[in-house]
C-alpha positions in Angstrom: -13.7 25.7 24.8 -17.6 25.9 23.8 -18.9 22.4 23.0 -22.1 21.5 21.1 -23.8 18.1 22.1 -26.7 16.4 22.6 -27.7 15.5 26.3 -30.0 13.7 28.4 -30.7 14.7 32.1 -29.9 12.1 33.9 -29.7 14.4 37.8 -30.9 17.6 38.7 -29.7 18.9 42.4 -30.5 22.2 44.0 -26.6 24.0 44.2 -28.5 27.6 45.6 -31.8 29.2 46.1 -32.4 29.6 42.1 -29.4 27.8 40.5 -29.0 23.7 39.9 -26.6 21.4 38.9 -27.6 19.0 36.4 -25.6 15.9 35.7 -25.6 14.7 31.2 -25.3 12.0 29.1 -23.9 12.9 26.3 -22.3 10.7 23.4 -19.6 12.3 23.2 -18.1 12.9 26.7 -19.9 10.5 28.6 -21.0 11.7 31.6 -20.5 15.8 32.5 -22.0 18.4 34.8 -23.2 21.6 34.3 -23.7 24.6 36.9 -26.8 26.2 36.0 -26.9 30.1 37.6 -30.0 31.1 38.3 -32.6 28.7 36.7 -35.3 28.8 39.1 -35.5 32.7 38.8 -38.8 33.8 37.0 -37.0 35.4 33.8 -34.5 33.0 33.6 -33.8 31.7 29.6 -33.7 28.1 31.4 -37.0 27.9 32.6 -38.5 24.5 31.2 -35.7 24.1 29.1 -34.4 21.0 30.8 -36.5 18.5 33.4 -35.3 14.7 34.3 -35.4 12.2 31.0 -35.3 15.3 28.5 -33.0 15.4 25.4 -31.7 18.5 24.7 -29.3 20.4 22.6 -26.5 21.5 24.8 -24.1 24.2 24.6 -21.4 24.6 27.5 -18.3 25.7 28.2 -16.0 22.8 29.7 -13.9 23.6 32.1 -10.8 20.9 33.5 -9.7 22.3 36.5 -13.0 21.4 39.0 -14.8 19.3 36.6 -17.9 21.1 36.6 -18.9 23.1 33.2 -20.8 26.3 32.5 -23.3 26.5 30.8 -24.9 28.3 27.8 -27.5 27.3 26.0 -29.9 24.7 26.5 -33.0 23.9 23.9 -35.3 20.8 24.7 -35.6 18.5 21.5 -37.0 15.3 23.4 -39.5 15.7 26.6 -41.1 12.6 26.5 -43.9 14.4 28.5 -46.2 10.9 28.7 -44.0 9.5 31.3 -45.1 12.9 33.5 -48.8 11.1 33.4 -47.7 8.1 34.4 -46.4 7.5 37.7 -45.1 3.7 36.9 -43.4 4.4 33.9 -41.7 7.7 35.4 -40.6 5.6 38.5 -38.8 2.7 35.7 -37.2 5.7 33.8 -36.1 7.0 37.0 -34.3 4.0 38.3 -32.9 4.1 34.6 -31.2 7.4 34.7 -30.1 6.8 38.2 -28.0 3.9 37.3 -27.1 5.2 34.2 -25.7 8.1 36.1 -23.8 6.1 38.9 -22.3 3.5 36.2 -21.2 6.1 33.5 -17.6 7.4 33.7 -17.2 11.1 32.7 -15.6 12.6 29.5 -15.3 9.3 28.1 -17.1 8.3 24.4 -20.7 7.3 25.6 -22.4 7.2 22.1 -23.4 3.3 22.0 -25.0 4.2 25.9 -26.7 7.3 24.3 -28.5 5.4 22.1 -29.4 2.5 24.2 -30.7 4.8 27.2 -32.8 6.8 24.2 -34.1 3.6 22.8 -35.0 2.8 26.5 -36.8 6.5 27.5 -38.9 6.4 24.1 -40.3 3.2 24.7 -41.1 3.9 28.3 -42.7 7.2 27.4 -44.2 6.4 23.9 -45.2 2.3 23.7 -47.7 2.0 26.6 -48.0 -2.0 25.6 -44.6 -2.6 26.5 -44.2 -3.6 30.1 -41.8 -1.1 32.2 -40.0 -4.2 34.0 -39.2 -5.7 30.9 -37.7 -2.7 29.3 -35.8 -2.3 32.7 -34.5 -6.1 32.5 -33.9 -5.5 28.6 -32.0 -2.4 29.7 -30.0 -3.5 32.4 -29.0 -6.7 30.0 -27.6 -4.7 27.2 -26.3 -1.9 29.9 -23.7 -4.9 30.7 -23.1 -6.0 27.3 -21.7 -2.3 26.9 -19.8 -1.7 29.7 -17.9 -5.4 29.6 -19.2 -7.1 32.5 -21.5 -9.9 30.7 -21.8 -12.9 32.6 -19.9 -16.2 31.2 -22.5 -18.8 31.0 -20.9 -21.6 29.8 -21.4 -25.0 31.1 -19.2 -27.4 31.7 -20.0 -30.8 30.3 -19.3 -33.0 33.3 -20.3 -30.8 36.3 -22.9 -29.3 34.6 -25.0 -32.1 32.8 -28.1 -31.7 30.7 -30.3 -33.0 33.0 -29.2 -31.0 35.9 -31.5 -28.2 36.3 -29.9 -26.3 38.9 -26.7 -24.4 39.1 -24.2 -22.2 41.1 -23.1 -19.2 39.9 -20.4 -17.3 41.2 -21.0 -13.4 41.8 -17.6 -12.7 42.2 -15.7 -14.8 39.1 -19.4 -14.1 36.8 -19.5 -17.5 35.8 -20.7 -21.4 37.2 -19.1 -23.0 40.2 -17.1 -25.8 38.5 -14.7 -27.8 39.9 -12.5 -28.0 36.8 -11.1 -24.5 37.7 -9.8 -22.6 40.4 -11.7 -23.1 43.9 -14.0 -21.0 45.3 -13.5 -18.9 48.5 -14.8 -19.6 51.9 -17.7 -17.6 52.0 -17.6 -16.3 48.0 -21.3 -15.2 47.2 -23.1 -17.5 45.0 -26.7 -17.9 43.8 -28.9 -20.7 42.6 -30.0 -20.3 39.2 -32.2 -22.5 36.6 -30.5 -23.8 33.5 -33.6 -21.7 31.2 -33.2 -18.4 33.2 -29.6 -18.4 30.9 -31.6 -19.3 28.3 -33.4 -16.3 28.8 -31.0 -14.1 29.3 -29.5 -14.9 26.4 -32.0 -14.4 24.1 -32.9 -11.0 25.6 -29.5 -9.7 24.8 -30.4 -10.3 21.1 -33.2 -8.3 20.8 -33.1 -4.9 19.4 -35.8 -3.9 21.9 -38.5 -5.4 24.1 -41.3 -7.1 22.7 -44.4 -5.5 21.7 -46.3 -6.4 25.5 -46.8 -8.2 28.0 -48.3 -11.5 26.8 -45.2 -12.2 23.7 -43.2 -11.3 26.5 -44.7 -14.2 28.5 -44.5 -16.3 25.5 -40.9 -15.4 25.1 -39.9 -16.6 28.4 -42.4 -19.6 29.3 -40.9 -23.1 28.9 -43.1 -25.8 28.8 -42.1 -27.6 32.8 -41.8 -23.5 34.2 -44.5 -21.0 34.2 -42.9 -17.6 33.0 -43.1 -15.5 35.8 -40.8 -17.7 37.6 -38.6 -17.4 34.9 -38.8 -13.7 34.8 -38.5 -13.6 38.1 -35.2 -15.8 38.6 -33.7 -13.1 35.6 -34.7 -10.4 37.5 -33.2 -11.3 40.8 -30.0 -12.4 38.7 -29.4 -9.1 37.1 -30.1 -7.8 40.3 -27.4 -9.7 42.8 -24.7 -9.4 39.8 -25.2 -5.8 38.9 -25.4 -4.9 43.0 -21.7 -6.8 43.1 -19.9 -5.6 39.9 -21.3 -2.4 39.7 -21.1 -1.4 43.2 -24.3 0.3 43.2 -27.0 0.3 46.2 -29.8 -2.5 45.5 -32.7 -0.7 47.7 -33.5 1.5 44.4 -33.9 -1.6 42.3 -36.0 -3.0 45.2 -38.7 -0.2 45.7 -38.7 0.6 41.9 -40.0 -2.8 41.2 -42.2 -3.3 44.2 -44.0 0.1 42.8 -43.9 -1.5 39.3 -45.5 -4.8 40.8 -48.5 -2.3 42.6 -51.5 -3.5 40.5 -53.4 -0.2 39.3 -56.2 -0.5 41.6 -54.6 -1.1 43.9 -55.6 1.4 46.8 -53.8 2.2 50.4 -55.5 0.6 53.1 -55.8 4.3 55.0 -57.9 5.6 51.7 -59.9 2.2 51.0 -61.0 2.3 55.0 -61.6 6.0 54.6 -65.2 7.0 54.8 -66.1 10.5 53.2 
């Protein structure tokens, strides 16, 4: 069966000398992979037709049996080539696809994740105000919304009282340690976290997209006892513990993407700054 879609390369692996395989998001089966013969060969028709965080129109044939399709035809409509100019933004849309890619199940209706991983790559490649982490936390917010796994925030009014600033949350039943229902488990994982990080969260999951930079994106998240970062911060190490639990995906990629994204841009290693020509 030949299938027309719209993609986005989300993996590209060396399968031979001059052929890949390139792992799709596509809206309409989810998550696929294509065997591409020969790509890397000087007169190939798929040379620069397809490169990571491209949308392209796809043609393939699908094949059932090994899970891996053929393909056909291949026709860039999207390259987003600013993020190829910048090395922060590249290294956020990278982390993007990646856990896009280890989250997504295959042949399965992906079209709301299409066009929230679009929304994601075009502001990353074409709104240079917007800060990368935030897209990655407005990202990773929504990516839950869609797949099912929000967290239940709701308090309970006598263990969790107004004036109680600090709660625990429980990684493994997504919601606060209360004593109202069932018991925790000897050694269950838990975290510590502020009554206005929820806030937070909350009010990112309404938003269309991220703000419009970095200081309304302060403003958004500053309370007047906490200074934002700390409050961006405390949502940032959030998503990460509860995605790393539920999603069962490996936290070191989060980790070096956003200790890259917290490099200031002069920010020099010491080997060239001690370097004398």
């Amino acid at each position: 069966m030949i299938i027309q879609t719209q993609a986005i390369t989300l993996q590209i692996r060396p399968w031979s000398r001059t052929s890949h395989m390139v792992t799709w998001l596509t809206p309409d089966h989810g998550k696929i992979v294509t065997a591409v013969k020969g790509a890397c060969r000087p007169k190939s028709a798929f040379l620069g037709q397809y490169d990571l965080f491209y949308t392209c129109d796809l043609l393939f044939y699908r094949r059932d049996h090994d899970g891996v399709h053929a393909i056909r035809e291949c026709v860039p409509n999207a390259l987003r080539e600013p993020l190829r100019h910048d090395w922060r933004r590249a290294a956020a849309a990278a982390y993007l696809v990646d856990l896009t890619a280890r989250v997504t199940v295959g042949h399965q209706e992906s079209a709301p994740l299409f066009r929230l991983l679009t929304q994601a790559l075009d502001l990353l490649a074409n709104a240079p105000q917007v800060d990368p982490r935030e897209v990655i936390l407005w990202y990773e917010t929504h990516l839950l919304q869609q797949l099912g796994l929000m967290p239940d925030f709701t308090t309970c009014p006598h263990c969790h009282p107004p004036d109680r600033f600090w709660l625990r949350f429980s990684l493994p039943s997504g919601r606060f340690l209360c004593q109202h229902l069932a018991q925790n488990q000897p050694g269950e994982a838990t975290l510590s976290l502020h009554r206005d990080v929820q806030d937070l969260f909350r009010a990112l999951c309404k938003r269309v997209r991220p703000s419009a930079g970095e200081q309304e994106f302060a403003d958004f998240a500053s309370k007047k006892n906490h200074h934002p970062a700390n409050l961006v911060l405390g949502l940032s190490r959030f998503l990460g513990m509860f995605i790393t639990f539920h999603l069962d995906v490996p936290s070191a990629v989060r980790r070096v993407t956003f200790e890259m994204l917290d490099t200031t841009p002069t920010q020099k290693p010491a080997l060239l700054e001690n370097s004398k020509p």
